[in-house]
C-alpha positions as CSV (number, residue, x, y, z in Angstrom):
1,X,60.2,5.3,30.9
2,X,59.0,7.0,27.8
3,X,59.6,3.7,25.8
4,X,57.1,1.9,28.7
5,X,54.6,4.5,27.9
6,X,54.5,4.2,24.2
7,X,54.0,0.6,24.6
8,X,50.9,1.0,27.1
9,X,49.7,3.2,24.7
10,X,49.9,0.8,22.0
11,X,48.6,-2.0,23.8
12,X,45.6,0.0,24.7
13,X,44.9,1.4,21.3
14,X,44.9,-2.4,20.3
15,X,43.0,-3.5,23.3
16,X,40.4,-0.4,22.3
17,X,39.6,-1.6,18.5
18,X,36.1,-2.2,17.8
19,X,37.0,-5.9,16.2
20,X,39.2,-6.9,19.8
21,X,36.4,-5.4,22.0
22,X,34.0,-7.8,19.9
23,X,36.4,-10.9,19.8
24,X,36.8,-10.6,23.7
25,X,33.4,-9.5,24.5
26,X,31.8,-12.6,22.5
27,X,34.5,-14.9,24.5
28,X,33.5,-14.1,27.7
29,X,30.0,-14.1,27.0
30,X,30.1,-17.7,24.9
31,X,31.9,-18.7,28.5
32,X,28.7,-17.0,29.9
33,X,26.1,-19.5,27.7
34,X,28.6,-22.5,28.1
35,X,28.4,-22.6,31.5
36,X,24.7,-21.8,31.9
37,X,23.5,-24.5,29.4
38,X,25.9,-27.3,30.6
39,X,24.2,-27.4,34.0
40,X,20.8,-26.2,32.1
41,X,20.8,-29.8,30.4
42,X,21.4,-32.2,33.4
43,X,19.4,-29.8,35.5
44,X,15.6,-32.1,34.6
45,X,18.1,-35.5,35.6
46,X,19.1,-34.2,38.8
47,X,15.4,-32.8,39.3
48,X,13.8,-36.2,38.5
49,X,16.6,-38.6,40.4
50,X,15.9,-36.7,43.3
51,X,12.2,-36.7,43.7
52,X,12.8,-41.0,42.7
53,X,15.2,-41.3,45.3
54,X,15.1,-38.3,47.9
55,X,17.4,-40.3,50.5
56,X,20.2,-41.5,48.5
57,X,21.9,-40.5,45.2
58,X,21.3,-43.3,42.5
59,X,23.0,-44.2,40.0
60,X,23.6,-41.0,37.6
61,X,22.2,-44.0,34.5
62,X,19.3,-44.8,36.7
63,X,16.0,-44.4,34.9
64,X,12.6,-43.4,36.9
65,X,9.6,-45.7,35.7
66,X,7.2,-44.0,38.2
67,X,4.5,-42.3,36.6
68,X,4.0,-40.1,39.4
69,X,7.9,-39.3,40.2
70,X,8.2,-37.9,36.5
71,X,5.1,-35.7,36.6
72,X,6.3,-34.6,39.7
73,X,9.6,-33.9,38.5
74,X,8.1,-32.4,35.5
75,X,5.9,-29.8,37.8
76,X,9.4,-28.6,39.2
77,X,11.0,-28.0,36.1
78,X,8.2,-25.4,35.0
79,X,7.5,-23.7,38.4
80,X,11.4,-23.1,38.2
81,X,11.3,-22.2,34.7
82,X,8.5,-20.0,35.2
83,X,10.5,-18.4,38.6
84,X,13.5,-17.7,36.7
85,X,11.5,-16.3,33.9
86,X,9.1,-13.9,35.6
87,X,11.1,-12.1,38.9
88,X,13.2,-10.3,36.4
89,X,10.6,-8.3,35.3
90,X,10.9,-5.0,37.0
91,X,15.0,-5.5,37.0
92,X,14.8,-5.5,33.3
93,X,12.9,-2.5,33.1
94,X,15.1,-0.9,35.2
95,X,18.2,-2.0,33.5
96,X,17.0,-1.2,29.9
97,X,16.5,2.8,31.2
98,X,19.7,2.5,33.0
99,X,21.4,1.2,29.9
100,X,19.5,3.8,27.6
101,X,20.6,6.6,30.3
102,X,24.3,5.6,31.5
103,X,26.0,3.9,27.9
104,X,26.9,1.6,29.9
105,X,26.5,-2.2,29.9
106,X,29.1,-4.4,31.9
107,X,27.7,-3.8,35.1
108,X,24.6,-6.4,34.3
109,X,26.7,-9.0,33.0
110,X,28.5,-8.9,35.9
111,X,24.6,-9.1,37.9
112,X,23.6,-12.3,35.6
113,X,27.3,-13.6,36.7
114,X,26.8,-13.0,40.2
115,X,23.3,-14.6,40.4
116,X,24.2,-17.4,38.5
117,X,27.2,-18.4,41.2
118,X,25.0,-17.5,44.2
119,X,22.0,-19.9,42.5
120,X,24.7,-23.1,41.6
121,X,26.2,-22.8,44.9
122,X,22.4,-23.3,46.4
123,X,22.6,-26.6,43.9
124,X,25.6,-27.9,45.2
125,X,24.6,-27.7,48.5
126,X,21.6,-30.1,47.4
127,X,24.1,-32.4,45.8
128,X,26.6,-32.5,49.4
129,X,23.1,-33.5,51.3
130,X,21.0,-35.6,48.9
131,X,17.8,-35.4,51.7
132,X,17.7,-31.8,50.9
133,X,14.0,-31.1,49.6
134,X,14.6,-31.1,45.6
135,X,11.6,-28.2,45.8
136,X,13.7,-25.9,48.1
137,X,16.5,-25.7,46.2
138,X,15.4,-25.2,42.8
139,X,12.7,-22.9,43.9
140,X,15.8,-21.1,45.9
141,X,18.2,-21.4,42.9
142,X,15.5,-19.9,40.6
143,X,14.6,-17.2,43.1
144,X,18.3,-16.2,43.4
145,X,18.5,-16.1,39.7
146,X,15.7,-13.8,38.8
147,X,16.3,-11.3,41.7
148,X,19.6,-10.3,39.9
149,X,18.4,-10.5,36.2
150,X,19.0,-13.9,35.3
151,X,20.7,-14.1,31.9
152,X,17.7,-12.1,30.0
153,X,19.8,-9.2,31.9
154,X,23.2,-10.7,30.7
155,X,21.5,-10.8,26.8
156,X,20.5,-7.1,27.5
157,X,23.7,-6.1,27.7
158,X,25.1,-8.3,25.6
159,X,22.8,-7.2,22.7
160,X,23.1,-3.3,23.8
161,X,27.2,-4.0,23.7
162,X,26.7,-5.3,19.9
163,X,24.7,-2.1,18.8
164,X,27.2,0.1,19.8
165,X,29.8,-1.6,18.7
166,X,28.3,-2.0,14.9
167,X,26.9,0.0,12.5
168,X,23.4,0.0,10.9
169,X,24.9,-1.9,7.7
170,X,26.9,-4.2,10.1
171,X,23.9,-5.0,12.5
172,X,22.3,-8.2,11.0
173,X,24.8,-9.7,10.3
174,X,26.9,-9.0,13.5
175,X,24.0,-10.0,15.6
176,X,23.8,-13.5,13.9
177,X,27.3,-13.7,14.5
178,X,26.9,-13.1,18.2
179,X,23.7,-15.6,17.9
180,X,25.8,-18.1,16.4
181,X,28.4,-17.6,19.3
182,X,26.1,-18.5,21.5
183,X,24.5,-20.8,19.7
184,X,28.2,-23.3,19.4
185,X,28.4,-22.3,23.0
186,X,24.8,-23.9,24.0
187,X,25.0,-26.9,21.7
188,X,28.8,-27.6,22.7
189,X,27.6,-27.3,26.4
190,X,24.5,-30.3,25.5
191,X,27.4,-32.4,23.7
192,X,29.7,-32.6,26.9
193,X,27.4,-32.3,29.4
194,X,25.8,-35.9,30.0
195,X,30.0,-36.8,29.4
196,X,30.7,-34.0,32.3
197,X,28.7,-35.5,34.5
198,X,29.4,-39.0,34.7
199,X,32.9,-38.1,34.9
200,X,32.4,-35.6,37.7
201,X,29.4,-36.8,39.7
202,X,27.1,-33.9,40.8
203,X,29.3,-32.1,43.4
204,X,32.3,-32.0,41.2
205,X,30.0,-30.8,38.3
206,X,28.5,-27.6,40.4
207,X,31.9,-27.0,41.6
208,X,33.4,-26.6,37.8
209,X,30.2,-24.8,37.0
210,X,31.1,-22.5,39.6
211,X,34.7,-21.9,38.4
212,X,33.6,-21.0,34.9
213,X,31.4,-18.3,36.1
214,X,34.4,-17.2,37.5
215,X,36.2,-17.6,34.1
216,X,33.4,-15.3,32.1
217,X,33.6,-13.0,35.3
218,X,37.2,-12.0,34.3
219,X,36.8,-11.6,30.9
220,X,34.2,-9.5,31.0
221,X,36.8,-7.4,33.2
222,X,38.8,-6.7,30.5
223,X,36.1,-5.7,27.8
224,X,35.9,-1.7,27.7
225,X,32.4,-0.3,28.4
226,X,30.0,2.2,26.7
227,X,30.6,6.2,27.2
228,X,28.8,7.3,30.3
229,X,25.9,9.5,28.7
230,X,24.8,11.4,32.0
231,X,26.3,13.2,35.0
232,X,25.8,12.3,38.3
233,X,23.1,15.4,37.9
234,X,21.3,14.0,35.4
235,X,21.0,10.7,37.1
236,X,17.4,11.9,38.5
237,X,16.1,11.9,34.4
238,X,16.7,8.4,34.3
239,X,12.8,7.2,34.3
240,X,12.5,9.9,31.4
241,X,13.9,7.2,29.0
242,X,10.9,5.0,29.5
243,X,8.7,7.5,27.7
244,X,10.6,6.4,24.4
245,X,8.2,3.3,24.5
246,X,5.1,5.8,23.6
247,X,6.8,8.0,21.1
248,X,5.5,8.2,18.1
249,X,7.7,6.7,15.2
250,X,7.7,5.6,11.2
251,X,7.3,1.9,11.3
252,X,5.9,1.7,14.6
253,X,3.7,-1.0,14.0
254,X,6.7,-3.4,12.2
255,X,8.2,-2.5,16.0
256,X,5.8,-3.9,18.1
257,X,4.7,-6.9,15.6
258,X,8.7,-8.0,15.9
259,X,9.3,-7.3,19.1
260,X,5.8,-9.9,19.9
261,X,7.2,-12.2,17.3
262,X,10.7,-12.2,18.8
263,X,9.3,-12.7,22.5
264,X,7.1,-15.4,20.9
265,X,9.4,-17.9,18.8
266,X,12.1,-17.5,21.1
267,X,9.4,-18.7,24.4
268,X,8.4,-21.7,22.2
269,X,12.2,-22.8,22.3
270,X,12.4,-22.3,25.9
271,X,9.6,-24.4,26.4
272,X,10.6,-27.3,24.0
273,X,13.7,-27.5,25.6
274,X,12.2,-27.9,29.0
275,X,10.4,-31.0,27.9
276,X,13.3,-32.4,25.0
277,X,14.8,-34.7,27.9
278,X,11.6,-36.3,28.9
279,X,10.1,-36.2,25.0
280,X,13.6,-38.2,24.0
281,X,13.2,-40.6,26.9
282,X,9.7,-42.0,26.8
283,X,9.4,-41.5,23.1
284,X,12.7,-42.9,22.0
285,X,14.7,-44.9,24.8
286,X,17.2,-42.4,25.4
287,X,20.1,-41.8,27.9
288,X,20.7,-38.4,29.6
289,X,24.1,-38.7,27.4
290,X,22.1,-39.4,23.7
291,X,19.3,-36.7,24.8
292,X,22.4,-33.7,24.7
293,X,24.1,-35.4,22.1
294,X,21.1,-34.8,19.6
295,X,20.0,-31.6,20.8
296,X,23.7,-30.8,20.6
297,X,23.4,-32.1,16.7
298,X,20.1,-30.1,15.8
299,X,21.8,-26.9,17.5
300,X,24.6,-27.4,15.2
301,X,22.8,-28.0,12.0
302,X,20.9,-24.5,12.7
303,X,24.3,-22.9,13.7
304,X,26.2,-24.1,10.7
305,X,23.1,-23.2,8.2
306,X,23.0,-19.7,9.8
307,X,27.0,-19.3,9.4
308,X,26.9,-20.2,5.8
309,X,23.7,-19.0,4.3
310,X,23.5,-15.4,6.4
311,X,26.1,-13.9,4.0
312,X,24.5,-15.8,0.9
313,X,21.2,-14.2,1.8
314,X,22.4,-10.9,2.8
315,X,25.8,-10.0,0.8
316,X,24.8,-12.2,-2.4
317,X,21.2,-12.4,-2.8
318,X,20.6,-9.0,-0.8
319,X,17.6,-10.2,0.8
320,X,15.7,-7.6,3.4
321,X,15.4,-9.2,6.9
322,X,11.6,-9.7,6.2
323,X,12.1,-11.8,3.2
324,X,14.7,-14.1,5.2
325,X,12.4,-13.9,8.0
326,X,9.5,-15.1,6.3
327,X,11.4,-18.3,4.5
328,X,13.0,-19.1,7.4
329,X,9.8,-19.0,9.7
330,X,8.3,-21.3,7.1
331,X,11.0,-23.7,7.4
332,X,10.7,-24.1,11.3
333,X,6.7,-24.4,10.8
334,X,7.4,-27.8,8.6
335,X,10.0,-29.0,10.9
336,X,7.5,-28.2,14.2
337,X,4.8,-30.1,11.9
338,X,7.0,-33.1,11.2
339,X,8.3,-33.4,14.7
340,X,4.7,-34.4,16.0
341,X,4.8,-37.9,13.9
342,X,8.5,-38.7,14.8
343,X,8.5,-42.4,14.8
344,X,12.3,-43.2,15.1
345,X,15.5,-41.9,15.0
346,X,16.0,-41.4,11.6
347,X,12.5,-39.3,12.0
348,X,14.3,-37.4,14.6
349,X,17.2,-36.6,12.6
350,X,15.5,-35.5,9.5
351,X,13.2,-33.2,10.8
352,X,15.9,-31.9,13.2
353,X,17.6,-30.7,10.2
354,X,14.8,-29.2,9.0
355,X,14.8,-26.6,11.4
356,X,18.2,-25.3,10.2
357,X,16.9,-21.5,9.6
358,X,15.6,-21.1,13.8
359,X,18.5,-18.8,14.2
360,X,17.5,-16.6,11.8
361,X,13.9,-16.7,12.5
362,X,14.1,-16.0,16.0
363,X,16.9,-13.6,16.1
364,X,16.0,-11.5,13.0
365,X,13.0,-9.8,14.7
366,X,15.5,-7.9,17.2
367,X,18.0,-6.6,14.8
368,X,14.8,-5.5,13.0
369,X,13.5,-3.4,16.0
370,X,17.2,-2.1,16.7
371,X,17.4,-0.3,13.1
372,X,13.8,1.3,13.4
373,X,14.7,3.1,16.6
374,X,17.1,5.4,18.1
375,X,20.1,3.9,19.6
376,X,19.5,5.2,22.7
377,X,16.1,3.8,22.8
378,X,17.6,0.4,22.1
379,X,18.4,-0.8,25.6
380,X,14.7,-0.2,26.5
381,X,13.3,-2.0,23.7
382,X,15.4,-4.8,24.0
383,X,14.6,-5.1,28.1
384,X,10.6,-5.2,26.5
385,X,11.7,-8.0,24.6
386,X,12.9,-10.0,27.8
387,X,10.0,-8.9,29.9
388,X,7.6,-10.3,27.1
389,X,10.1,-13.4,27.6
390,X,9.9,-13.6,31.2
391,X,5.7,-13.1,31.4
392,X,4.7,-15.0,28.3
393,X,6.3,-18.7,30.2
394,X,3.7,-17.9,33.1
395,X,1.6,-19.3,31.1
396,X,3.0,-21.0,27.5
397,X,4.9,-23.3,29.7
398,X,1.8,-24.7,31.6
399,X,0.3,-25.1,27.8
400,X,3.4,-27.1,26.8
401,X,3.2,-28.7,30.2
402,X,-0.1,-30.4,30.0
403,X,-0.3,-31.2,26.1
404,X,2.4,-33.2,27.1
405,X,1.5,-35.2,30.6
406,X,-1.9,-35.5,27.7
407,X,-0.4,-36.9,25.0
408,X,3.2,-38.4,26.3
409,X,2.1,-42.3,26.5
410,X,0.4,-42.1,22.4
411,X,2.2,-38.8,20.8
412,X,5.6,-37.9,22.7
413,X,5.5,-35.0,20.0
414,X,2.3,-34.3,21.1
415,X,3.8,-30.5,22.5
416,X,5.1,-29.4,18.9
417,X,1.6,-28.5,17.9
418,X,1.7,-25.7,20.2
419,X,4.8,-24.6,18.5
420,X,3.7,-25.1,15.3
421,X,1.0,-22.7,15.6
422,X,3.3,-20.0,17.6
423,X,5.8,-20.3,14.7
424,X,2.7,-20.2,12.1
425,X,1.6,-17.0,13.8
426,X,5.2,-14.9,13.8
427,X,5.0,-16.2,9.8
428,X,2.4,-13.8,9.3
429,X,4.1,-11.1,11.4
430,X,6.8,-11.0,9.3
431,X,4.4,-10.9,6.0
432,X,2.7,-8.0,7.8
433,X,5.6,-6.1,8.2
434,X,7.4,-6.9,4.8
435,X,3.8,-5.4,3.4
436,X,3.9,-2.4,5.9
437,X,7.2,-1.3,6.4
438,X,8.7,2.1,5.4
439,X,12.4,2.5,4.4
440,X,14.2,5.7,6.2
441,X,16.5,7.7,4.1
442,X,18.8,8.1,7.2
443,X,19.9,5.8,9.6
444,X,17.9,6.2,12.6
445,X,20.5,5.7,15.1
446,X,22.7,9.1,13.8
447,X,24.0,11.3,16.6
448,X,22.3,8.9,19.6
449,X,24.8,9.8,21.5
450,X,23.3,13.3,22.1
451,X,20.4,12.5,24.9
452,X,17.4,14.3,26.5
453,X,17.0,18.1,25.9
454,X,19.9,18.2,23.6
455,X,18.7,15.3,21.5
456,X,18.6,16.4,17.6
457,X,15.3,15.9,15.9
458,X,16.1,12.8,12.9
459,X,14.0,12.3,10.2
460,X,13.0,10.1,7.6
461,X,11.7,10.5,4.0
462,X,8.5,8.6,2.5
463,X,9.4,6.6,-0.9
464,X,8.6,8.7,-3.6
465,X,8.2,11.7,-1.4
466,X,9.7,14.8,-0.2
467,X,8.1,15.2,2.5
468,X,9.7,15.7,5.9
469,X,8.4,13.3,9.1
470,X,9.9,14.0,12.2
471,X,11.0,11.6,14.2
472,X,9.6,13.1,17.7
């Protein structure tokens, strides 16, 4: 009996340490991205086949030549984008102060996981009766999504789970770990999805969607989660953490300008990728199966030049965030440039590789924010972050949407100029900042476990100066 208990001990020691909560918690989560990306990419195919042929299911290789059909189709695809990107809003809130309040994180992961079954189940129902109105059910699926965070709740937790599971020193680099977890999970997901599909047909396809949700459900199960910071007293001081938004900090202003710049380049992706299936069909001739096999191929270019060069830049050349940020922002403004004259394939495949610092331009700004505040104050900043990312489609994607129905029959690329100047504008954020910014003596996340009245009063010295600023 006493042997039993040693071994349970052991096993949760091992099951407790920081590098196997981090191993499991970025396996479940990868399952997470899998899963939403694979039926993310065929998603604008079975839009666009059913408004062609509402009665009866074509051919899963049949092409739409109707003008009308595709701009049709193309109208659903943002209305549902911009549905599953702005009725989070007040959840997010909500969830970042909940976060900031409780410790504690699993329990919106397991809301993302739960709205993402309810919304594909809604899909497969559309795919058992092909008559079903394409409109209802991706309004419905969207709707369903939203109202329990979607998965900008799901990266809230995933990205508060991170924080407290690294240090200040460990942060960058651990976040561009987690973003290149994701990142082999998405582009994997594009590379097997068209294949997926054509093996499976559509109801088979929801149906395995379905079961990996499941799969990401129980993994999570098994991840520990944060330290509960409040009693069931102090649960009515909750809406006290929102105040952290208007507290006066050092660096305030390099806060703000990354948190815009991180809602803004990581938008512009969102909205390129709602138009990359159309863009690579009437520009270049390509199959559902080709259009996720190259977006699978410029994902992994980025993924793999973030896994080699992050510890080049940050352990060898000991580059600050800003400097990386600013080449690498540079980088994605030539690709954006070049991708608006892309003739051919070979165009597409040499810009494409251009853009092999995104990752680090678009995730940098967040581990920036997340070392110039309080660790408790993280959850809320990083819910701002998603509520910028659900409000700023509303209208970004409409932008995208019409420079393309514009300029789709003379310059397919036509749409990159918008990202060109979004990715041209965070550029000079992250000038800005490197110009601006103030370095703090002490980390700023010290003793954030100690909350509300108790909290201890950090502070930070000037360069050069021994002058005390308090934090608060």
């Amino acid at each position: 009996m006493i042997h039993t208990v040693k071994i349970n001990q052991r096993i949760s020691k091992w099951m407790n340490h920081p590098n196997v909560q981090i191993i499991g918690f970025l396996s479940g989560i990868s399952v997470y991205c899998f899963t939403i990306q694979i039926y993310a990419a065929i998603m604008p195919n079975f839009i666009q086949q059913k408004v062609c042929s509402s009665d009866v299911q074509p051919d899963l290789n049949a092409t739409c030549n109707n003008t009308n059909a595709i701009n049709e189709a193309t109208d659903i695809v943002t209305i549902r984008g911009i549905i599953r990107e702005a009725v989070p809003v007040v959840i997010l809130l909500l969830a970042g102060s909940w976060r900031d309040a409780t410790g504690q994180y699993k329990p919106l992961i397991y809301s993302s996981l739960i709205g993402g079954i309810l919304g594909v189940s809604v899909l497969l129902l559309a795919a058992l009766k092909w008559s079903m109105s394409v409109w209802t059910a991706s309004i419905i699926e969207s709707v369903l999504n939203g109202i329990f965070g979607g998965n900008k709740v799901m990266y809230l937790g995933a990205t508060c789970a991170m924080t407290d599971l690294t240090t200040e020193d460990q942060r960058s680099n651990r976040l561009m770990m987690f973003q290149v977890s994701v990142s082999v999970a998405i582009f994997t997901a594009n590379a097997v999805s068209g294949y997926c599909l054509h093996l499976l047909g559509y109801m088979w396809f929801f149906i395995m969607v379905i079961a990996l949700f499941f799969v990401a459900f129980v993994l999570v199960v098994f991840l520990k989660d944060g330290e509960k910071r409040l009693d069931r007293n102090e649960q009515a001081k909750l809406f006290q953490k929102m105040k952290s938004i208007t507290k006066s900090r050092p660096n305030n202003l390099v806060v703000w300008l990354m948190l815009i710049g991180c809602v803004m380049i990581n938008v512009c992706s969102l909205a390129e990728n709602n138009l990359y299936l159309y863009y690579l069909q009437l520009g270049f001739d390509f199959t559902v199966k080709e259009s996720g096999l190259y977006t699978a191929f410029r994902l992994m270019f980025s993924v793999v030049g973030t896994a080699i060069l992050s510890p080049v830049f940050t352990n060898v050349l000991k580059w600050s965030d800003f400097r990386i940020g600013i080449i690498s922002s540079f980088m994605c403004f030539i690709a954006a440039v070049l991708m608006i004259f892309a003739k051919t394939v070979v165009h597409l495949i040499i810009f494409g590789m251009l853009d092999f610092l995104r990752l680090f331009a678009s995730t940098l700004p967040l581990s920036i924010v997340t070392k110039y505040v309080r660790g408790d104050e993280v959850g809320i900043f990083v819910s701002l972050r998603f509520i910028g990312e659900c409000l700023f489609p509303i209208f970004l994607f409409y932008i995208y949407e019409i420079i393309f129905s514009a300029t789709s029959s003379t310059i397919p690329g036509g749409f990159f100029m918008a990202s060109a100047a979004i990715i041209l504008l965070v550029f000079v954020f992250y000038w800005i900042c490197s110009c601006i910014y103030i370095e703090a003596v002490e980390p700023l996340d010290k003793d954030s476990s100690i909350n509300n009245d108790v909290e201890k009063r950090e502070a930070v010295k000037t360069p050069g100066n021994d002058t005390i600023i308090e934090k608060y």
